[in-house]
MDAnalysis code that builds the backbone (N, CA, C; Angstrom):
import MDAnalysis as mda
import numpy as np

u = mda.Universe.empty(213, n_residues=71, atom_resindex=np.repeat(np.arange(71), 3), trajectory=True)
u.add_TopologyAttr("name", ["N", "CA", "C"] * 71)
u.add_TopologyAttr("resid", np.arange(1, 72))
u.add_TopologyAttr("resname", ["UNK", "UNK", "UNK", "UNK", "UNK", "UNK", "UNK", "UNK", "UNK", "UNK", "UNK", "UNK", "UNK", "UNK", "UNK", "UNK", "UNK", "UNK", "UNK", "UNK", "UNK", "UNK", "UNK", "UNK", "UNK", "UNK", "UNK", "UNK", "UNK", "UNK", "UNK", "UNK", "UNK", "UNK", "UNK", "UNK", "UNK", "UNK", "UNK", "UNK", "UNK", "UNK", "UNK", "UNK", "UNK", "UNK", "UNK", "UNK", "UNK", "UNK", "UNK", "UNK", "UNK", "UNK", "UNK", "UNK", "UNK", "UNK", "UNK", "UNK", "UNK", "UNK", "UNK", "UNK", "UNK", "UNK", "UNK", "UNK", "UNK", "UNK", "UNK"])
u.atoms.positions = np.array([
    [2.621, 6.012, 1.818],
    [1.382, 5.888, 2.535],
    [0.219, 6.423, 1.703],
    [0.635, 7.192, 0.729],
    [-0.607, 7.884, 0.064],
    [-1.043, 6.978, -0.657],
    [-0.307, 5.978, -1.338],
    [-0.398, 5.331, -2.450],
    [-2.094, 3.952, -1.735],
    [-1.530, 3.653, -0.527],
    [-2.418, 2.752, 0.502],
    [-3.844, 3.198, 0.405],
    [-3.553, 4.690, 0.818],
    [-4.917, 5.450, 1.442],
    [-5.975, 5.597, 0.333],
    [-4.909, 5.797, -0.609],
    [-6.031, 6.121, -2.328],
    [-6.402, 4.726, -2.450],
    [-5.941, 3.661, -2.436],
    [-6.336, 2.167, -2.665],
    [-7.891, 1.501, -2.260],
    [-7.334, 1.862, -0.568],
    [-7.976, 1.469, 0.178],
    [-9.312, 2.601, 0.382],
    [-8.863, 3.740, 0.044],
    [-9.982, 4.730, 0.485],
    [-9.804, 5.116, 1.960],
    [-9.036, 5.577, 2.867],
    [-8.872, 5.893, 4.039],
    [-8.361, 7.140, 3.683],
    [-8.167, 7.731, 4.919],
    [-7.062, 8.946, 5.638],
    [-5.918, 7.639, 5.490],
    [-4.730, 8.869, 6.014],
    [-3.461, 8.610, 5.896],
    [-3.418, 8.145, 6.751],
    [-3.748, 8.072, 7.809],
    [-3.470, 7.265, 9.136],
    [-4.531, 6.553, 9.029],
    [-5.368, 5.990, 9.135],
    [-5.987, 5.164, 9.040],
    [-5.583, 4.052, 8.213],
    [-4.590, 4.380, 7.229],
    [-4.003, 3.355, 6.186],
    [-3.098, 2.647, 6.868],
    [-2.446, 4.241, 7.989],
    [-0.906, 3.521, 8.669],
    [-1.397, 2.460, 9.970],
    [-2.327, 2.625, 10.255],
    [-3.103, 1.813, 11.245],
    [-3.534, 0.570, 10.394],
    [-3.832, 0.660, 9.289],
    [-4.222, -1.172, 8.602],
    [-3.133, -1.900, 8.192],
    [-2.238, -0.781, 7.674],
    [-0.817, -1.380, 7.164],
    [0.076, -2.005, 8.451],
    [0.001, -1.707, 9.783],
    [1.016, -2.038, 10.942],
    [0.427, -3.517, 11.020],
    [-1.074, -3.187, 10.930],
    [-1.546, -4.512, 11.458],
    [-1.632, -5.947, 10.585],
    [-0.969, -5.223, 9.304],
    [-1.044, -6.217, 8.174],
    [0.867, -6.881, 8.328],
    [1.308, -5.797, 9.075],
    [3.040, -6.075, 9.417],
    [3.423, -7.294, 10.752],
    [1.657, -6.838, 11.287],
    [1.710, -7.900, 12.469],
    [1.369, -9.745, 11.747],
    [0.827, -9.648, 11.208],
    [0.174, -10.878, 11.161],
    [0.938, -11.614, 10.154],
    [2.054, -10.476, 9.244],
    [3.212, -11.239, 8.355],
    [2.971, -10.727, 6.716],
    [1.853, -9.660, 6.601],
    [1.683, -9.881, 5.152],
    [2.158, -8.885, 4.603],
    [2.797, -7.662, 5.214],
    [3.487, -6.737, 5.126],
    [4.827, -6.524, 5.699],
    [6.059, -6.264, 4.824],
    [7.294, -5.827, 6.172],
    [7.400, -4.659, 5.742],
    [8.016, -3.758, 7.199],
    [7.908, -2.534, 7.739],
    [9.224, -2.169, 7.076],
    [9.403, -1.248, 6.215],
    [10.604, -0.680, 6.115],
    [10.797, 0.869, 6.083],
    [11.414, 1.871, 6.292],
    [11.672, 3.062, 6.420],
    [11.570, 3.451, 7.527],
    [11.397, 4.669, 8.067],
    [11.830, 5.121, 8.984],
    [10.523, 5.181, 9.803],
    [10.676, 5.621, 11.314],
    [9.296, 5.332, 12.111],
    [8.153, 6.557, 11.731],
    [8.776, 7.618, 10.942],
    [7.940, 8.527, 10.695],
    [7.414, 8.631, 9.391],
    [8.149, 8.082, 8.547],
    [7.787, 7.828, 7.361],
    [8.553, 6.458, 6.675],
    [6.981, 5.286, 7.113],
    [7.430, 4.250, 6.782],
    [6.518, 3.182, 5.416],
    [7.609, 2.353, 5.297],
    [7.208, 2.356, 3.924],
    [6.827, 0.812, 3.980],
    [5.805, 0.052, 3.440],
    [4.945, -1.348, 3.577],
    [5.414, -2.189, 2.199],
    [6.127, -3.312, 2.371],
    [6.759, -4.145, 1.236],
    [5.695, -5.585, 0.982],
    [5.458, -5.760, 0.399],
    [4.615, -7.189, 0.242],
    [5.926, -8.346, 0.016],
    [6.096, -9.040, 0.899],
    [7.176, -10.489, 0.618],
    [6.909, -10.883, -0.700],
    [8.048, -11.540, -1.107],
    [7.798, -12.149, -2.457],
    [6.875, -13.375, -2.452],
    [6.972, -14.115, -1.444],
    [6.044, -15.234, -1.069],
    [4.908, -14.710, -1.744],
    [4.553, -13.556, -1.435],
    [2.686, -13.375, -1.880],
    [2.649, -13.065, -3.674],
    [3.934, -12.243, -4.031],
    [3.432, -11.646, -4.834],
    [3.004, -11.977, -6.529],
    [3.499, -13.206, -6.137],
    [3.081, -14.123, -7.721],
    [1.256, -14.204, -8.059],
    [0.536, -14.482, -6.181],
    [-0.522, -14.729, -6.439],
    [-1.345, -12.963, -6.233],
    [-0.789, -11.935, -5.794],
    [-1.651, -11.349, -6.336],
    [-1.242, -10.044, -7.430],
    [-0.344, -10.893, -8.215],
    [0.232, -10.503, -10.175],
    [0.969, -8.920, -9.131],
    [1.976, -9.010, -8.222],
    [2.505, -7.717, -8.146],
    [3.737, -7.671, -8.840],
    [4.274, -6.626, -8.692],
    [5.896, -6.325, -9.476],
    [6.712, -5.267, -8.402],
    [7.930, -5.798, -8.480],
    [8.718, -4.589, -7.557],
    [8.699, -3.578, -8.251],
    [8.400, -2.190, -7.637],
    [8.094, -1.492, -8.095],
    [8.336, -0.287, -7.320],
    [8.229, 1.017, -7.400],
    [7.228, 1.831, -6.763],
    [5.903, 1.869, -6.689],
    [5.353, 2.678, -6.094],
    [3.798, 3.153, -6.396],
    [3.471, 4.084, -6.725],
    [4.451, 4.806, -7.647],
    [4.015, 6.372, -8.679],
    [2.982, 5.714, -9.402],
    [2.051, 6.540, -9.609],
    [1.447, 6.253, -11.198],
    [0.183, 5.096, -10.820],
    [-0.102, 5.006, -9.602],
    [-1.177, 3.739, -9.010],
    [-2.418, 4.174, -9.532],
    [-3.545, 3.852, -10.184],
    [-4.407, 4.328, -10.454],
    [-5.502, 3.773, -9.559],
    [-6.735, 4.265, -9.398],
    [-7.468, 4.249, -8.303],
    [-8.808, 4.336, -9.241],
    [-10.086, 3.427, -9.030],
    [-11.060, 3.488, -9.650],
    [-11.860, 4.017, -8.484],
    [-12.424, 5.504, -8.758],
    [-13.699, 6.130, -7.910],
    [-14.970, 6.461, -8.636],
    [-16.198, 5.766, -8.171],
    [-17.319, 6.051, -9.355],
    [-17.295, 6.144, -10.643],
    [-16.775, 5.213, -11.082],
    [-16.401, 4.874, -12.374],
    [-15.722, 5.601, -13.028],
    [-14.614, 6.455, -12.322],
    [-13.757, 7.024, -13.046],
    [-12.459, 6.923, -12.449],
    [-11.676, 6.767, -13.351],
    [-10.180, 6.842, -12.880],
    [-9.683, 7.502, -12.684],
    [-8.490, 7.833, -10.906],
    [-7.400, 8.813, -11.114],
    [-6.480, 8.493, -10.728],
    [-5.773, 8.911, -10.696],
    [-3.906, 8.782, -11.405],
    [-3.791, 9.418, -9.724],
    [-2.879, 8.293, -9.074],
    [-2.389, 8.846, -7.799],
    [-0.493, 8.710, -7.939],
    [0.089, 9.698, -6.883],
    [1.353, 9.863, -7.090],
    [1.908, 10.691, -7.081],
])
C-alpha cells in the first residue's frame, strides 16, 4: 500500500480507498489478506502500460523535481 500512496500522493488509506475501487471496475485484483492487502494489475493491461511482475521495492517517486526512492 505504501508503494500506491507514494505514487499517487495520498495517505495510506486513501490509496486503499482508490485501489478497492479500481478492484471494482476490473483494473485491479485484490489479493492478500483483508488487513493487509495487496493490488495486482491483470496481465491484460500490462503490456500497454510497459509494467513487469515484480514487486514494488525500489519504486521511485518524482516530488518537485526531485527523486525519492520508496520501499
Amino acid at each position: 500500500m505504501q508503494s500506491l500512496a507514494a505514487i499517487w500522493r495520498e495517505p495510506e488509506e486513501k490509496a486503499k480507498e482508490i485501489a478497492l475501487r479500481l478492484v471494482d471496475i476490473g483494473f485491479f485484483e485484490k489479493r492478500g489478506t483483508f488487513i493487509d492487502p495487496e493490488f495486482w494489475v491483470p496481465f491484460l493491461y500490462r503490456p500497454a502500460l510497459n509494467l513487469v511482475q515484480g514487486t514494488a521495492e525500489g519504486v521511485t517517486v518524482e516530488v518537485n523535481d526531485e527523486i525519492e526512492e520508496q520501499g
